[in-house]
N, C-alpha and C positions, 0 to 999 in steps of 0.2 A: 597106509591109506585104508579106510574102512568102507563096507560099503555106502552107506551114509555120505561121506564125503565123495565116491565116484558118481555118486547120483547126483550130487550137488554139482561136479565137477560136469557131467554130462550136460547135466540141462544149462550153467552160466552159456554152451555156445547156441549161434540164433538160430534159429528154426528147429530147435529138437523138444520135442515134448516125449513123453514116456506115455505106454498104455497096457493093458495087457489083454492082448491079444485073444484068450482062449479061455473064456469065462465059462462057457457052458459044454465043456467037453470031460468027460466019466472021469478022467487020469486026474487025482487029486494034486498031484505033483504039475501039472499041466496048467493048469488053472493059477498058478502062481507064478507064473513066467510076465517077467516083467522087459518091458524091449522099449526101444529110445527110437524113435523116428528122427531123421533131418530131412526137412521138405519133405515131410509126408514119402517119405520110401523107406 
């Protein structure tokens, strides 16, 4: 499984959408953190 496929594999369940979190923080590495919500938590 690649990442492509676990992202696709995340969001098929209901209520998860993806976001990422920490757009506007110095850590260049930070800023590409990518996180999956179900029901908003």
């Amino acid at each position: 499984m690649n990442i492509e496929e676990f992202r696709e594999y995340c969001l098929s369940f209901k209520g998860v959408h993806e976001k990422m979190p920490f757009p506007n923080v110095p850590d260049k590495y930070s800023r590409d953190v990518l996180c999956f919500y179900v029901a908003d938590k």
